[in-house]
C-alpha positions in Angstrom: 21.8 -2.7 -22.3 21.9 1.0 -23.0 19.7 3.5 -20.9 17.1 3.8 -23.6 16.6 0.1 -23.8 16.5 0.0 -20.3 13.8 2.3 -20.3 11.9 0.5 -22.9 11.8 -2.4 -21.1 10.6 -0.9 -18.0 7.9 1.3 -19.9 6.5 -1.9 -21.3 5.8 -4.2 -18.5 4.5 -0.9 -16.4 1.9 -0.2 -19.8 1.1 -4.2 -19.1 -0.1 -3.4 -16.0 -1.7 0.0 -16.3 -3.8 -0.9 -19.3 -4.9 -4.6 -17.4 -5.7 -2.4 -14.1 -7.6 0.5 -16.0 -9.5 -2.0 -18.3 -10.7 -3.6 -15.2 -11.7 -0.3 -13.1 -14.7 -2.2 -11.3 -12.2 -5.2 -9.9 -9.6 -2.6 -9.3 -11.1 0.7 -8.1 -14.7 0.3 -7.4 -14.5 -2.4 -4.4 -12.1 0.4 -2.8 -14.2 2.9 -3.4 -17.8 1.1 -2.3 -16.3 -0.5 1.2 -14.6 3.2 1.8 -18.0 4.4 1.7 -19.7 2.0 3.8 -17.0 3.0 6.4 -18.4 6.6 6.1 -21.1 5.9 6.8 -20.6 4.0 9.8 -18.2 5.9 11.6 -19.4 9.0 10.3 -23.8 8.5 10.5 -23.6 5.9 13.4 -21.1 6.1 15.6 -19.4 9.7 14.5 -22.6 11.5 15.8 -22.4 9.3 19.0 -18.4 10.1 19.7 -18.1 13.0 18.4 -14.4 15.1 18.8 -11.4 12.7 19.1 -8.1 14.4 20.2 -9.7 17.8 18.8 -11.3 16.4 15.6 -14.4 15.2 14.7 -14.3 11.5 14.7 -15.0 11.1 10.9 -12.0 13.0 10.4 -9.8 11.2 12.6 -10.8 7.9 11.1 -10.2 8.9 7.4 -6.7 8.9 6.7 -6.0 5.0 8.4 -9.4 3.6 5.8 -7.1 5.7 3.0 -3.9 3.6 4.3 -6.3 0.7 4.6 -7.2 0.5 0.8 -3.6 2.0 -0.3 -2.1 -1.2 1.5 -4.2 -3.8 0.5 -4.4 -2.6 -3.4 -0.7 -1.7 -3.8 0.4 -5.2 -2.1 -2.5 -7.6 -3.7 -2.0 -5.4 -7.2 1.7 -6.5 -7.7 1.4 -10.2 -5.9 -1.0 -10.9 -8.7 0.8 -9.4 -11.6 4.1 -11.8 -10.4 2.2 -15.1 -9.5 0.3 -14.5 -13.0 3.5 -14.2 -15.0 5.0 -17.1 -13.1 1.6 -19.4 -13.7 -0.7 -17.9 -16.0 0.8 -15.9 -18.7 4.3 -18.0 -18.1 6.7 -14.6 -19.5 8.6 -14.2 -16.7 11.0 -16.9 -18.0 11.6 -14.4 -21.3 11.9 -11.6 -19.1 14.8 -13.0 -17.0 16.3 -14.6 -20.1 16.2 -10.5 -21.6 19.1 -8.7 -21.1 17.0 -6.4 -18.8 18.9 -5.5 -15.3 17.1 -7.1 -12.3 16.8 -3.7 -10.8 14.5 -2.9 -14.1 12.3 -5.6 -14.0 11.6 -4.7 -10.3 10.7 -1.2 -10.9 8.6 -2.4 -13.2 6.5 -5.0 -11.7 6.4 -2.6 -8.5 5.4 0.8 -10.4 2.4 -1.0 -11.4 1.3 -1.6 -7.8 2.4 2.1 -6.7 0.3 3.4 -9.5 -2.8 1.7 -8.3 -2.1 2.4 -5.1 -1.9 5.6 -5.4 -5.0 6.2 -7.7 -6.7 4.1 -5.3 -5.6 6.5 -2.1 -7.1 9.4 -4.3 -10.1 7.9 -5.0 -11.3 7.1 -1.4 -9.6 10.2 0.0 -12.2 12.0 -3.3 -14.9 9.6 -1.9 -14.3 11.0 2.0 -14.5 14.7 0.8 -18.6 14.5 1.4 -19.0 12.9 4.2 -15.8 14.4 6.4 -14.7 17.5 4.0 -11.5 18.2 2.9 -8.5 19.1 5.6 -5.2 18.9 4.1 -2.4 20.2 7.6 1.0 19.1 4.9 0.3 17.8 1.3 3.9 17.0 0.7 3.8 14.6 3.8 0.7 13.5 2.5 2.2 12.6 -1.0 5.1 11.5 0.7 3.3 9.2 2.8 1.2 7.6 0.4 4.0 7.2 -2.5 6.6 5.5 -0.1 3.3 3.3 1.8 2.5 2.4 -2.1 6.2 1.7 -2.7 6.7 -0.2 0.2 3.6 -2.4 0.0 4.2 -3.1 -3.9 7.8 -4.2 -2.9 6.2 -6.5 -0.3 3.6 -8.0 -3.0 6.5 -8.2 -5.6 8.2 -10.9 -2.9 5.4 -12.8 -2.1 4.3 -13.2 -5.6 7.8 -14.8 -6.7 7.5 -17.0 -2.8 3.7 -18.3 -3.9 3.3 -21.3 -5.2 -0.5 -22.0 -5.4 -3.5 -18.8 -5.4 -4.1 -19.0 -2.0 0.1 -18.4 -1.4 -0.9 -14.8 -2.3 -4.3 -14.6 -0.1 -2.3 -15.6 2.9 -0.3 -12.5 3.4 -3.0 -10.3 2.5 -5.6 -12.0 4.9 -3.6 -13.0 8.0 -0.9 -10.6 8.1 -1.4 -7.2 6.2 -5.5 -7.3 7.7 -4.2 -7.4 11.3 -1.6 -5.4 11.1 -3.7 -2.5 9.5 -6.8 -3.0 12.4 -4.3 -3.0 15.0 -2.1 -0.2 13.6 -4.4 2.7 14.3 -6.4 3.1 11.8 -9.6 3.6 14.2 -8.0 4.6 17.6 -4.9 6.5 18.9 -2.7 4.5 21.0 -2.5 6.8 23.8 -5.6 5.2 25.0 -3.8 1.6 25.1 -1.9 0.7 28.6 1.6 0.9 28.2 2.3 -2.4 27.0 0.0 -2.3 24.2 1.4 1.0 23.6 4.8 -0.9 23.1 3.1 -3.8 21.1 1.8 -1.5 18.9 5.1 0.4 17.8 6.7 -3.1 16.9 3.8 -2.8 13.8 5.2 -1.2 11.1 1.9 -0.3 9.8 1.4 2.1 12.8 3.8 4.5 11.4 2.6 4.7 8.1 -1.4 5.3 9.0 0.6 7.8 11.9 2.7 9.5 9.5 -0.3 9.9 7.2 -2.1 11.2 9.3 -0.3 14.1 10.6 -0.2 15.4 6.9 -4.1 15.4 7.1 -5.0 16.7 10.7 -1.4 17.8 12.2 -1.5 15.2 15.0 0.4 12.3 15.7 1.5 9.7 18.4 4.8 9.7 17.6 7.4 12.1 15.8 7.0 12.6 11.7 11.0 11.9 11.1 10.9 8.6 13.2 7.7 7.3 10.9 9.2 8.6 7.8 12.6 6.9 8.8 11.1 3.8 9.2 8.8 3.4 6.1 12.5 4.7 4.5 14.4 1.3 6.0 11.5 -0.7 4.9 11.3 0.4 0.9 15.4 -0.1 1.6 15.0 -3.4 2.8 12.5 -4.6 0.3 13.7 -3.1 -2.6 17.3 -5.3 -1.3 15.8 -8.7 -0.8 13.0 -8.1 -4.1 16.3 -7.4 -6.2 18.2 -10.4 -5.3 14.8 -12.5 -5.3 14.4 -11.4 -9.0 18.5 -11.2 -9.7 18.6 -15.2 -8.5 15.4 -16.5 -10.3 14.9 -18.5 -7.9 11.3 -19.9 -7.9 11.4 -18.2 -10.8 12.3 -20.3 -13.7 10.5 -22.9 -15.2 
């Protein structure tokens, strides 16, 4: 397969996908959008006013960039799971895309550039959405692109694997609902870990998660529990990893073919 055709292929299963998750704004953006503002509110009207600073910013402030994480994870991962289980089950045109000559590399940048868009837009959006009720403090915006292109890209690679794994719907709510959901509430999306005993403290670094809403973070505010390199080294090792086991996953069509 030449370059071009390479590039064909991948530009038409990421159109697939962009046109399906534009078409469908209010299943794909708006629930993002409405729960990020219910959070707002909360933590900003309620219990904001009540806290006030936290580690030299206003509460509000502190909070926003883990619910940005929050919906970035959750869309990027869910997005991509979907899109795989639905070709597998639904649509059935996975088997022509395996039987294509299109490397396996391709077809995973593919499926999982569908899942970083979205989660992407979907990072703008509530980080847009955030703007009245916390205003807009930006410390590094290319950590903060950084941060929520690799979380985006890591997240979509995790989906892409647990769409080909799934066997039934509910194989793709699991993840989603009893792994990604604690990992983000105990990853420090509402609290800094310095206020955790020590142990928890060490619990809490074993979550990968904590790094990424850490890492984001700092681009926002400039403050961090632990050093920007060692979070961006380890959402690096994760897209690594991934991208590894989602290419041989898609190079051995295994639970793939029907």
């Amino acid at each position: 397969m030449t370059p071009f055709e390479a590039w064909i292929s991948f530009y038409t299963i990421v159109r697939k996908d962009v046109v399906r998750i534009v078409r469908i704004w209010p299943q794909t953006f708006l629930p993002a959008v409405v729960t990020s503002v219910l959070y707002f509110l909360i933590f900003g009207t309620v219990l904001g006013s009540r806290i006030g600073e936290f580690q030299g910013v206003a509460f509000l402030s502190f909070v926003v960039p883990g619910l940005v994480m929050m919906a970035v994870v959750t869309n990027a991962f869910s997005n991509v799971a979907f899109v795989m289980f639905s070709s597998k089950f639904f649509a059935r045109n996975i088997d022509e895309i395996l039987v294509s000559p299109t490397p396996p590399f391709v077809i995973v940048a593919g499926f999982v550039a569908g899942g970083v868009t979205r989660g992407v837009l979907v990072g703008l959006l509530v980080f847009l959405t955030s703007i009245p009720f916390a205003g807009l403090s930006i410390h590094s915006l290319p950590v903060v692109l950084l941060f929520l292109v690799l979380t985006s890209l890591a997240l979509s690679l995790g989906g892409l694997i647990n769409g080909i794994h799934a066997q039934s719907i509910d194989g793709i709510n699991i993840i989603p609902t009893f792994v990604l959901t604690p990992l983000v509430y105990l990853g420090g999306v509402f609290y800094s870990i310095e206020i955790l005993p020590g142990f928890w403290q060490g619990v809490t670094h074993a979550n990968p998660i904590f790094f990424v809403v850490d890492g984001f973070r700092y681009g926002f505010l400039g403050i961090s529990d632990t050093p920007i390199l060692v979070s961006t080294g380890v959402l690096l090792a994760g897209c690594a990893l991934l991208s590894l086991i989602a290419w041989y996953e898609i190079r051995s069509g295994l639970r793939l073919k029907q």
